[in-house]
N, C-alpha and C positions, 0 to 999 in steps of 0.2 A: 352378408355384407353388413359391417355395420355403421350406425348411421351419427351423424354429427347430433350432437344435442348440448344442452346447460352443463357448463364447468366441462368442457371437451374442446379440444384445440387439434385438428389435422393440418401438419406439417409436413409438405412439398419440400423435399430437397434438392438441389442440382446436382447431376450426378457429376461435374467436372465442378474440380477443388484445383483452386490456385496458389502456389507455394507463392508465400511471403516471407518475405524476409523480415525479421522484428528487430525494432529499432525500440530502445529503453526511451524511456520518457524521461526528458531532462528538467524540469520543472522551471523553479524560477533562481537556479543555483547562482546568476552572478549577484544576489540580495546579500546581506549579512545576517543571518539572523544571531549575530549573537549577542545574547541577553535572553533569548530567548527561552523555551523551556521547551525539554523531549521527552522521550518514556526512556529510560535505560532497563536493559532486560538480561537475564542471562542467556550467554550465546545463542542461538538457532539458524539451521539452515536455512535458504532460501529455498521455498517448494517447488521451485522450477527445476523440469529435468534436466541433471547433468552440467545444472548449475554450482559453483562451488563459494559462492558468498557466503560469509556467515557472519549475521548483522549479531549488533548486539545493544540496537535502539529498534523501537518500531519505525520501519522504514516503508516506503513505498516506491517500487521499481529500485532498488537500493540508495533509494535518498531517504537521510531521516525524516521522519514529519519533524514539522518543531511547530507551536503555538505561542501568541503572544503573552497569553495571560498563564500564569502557574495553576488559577482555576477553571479552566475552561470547561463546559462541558464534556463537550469530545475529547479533551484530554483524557479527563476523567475517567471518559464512558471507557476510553481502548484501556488506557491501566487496568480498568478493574476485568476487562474479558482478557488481557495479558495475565494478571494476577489467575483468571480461574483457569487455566491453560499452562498452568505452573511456569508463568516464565520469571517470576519474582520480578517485578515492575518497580523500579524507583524513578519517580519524576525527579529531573536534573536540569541545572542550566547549559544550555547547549552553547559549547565556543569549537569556533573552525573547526580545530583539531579534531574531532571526531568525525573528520568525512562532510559530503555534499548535503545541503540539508533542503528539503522544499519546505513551505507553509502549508501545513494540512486544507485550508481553502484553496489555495490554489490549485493543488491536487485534486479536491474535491470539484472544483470549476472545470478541471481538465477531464471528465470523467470517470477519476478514482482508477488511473493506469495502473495494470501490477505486471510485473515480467514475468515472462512464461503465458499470461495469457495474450492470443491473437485482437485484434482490434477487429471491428466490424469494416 
């Protein structure tokens, strides 16, 4: 048997799992953000199975983020791991037209939802 110690974590599961049904996270879509600024990317699926979105901003649960500032950091930081992930990243000014958009804070407030995965 072996025994619990430093940097070891024993994890108890239940054996009865309760289907959920997943509901997309709506953000703060009746806002305007436009003026605002998003990532534009070249196309990619969404990684949920059997999902058939294919965004072509960074998006989260298929809203785009948008930030207020064109410098943000967090803009920043996703371009550039968009950029090494070859999605050719161009920061843009977001208007309507391109779909439902959230505020990456509020996102980030909301727990950073992404679809396909379950919530606790």
């Amino acid at each position: 048997m072996e025994r619990e110690g430093v940097g070891r974590a024993v994890l108890h599961w239940d054996e009865t799992l309760v289907e959920e049904e997943e509901e997309l996270w709506t953000g703060d879509e009746d806002d305007d953000h436009s003026g605002w600024f998003c990532v534009r990317t070249d196309p990619f699926p969404c990684p949920a199975a059997g999902c058939t979105f294919v965004a072509e901003f960074m998006t989260a649960a298929h809203l785009i983020l948008v930030w207020e500032e064109r410098d943000d950091p967090n803009l920043l930081w996703h371009a550039q791991r968009a950029k090494e992930v070859g999605r050719n990243p161009r920061v843009v000014d977001y208007v309507r037209a391109y779909g439902p958009s959230a505020s990456y804070y509020a996102w980030e407030a909301a727990g950073r939802p992404v679809h396909g995965i379950k919530g606790k």
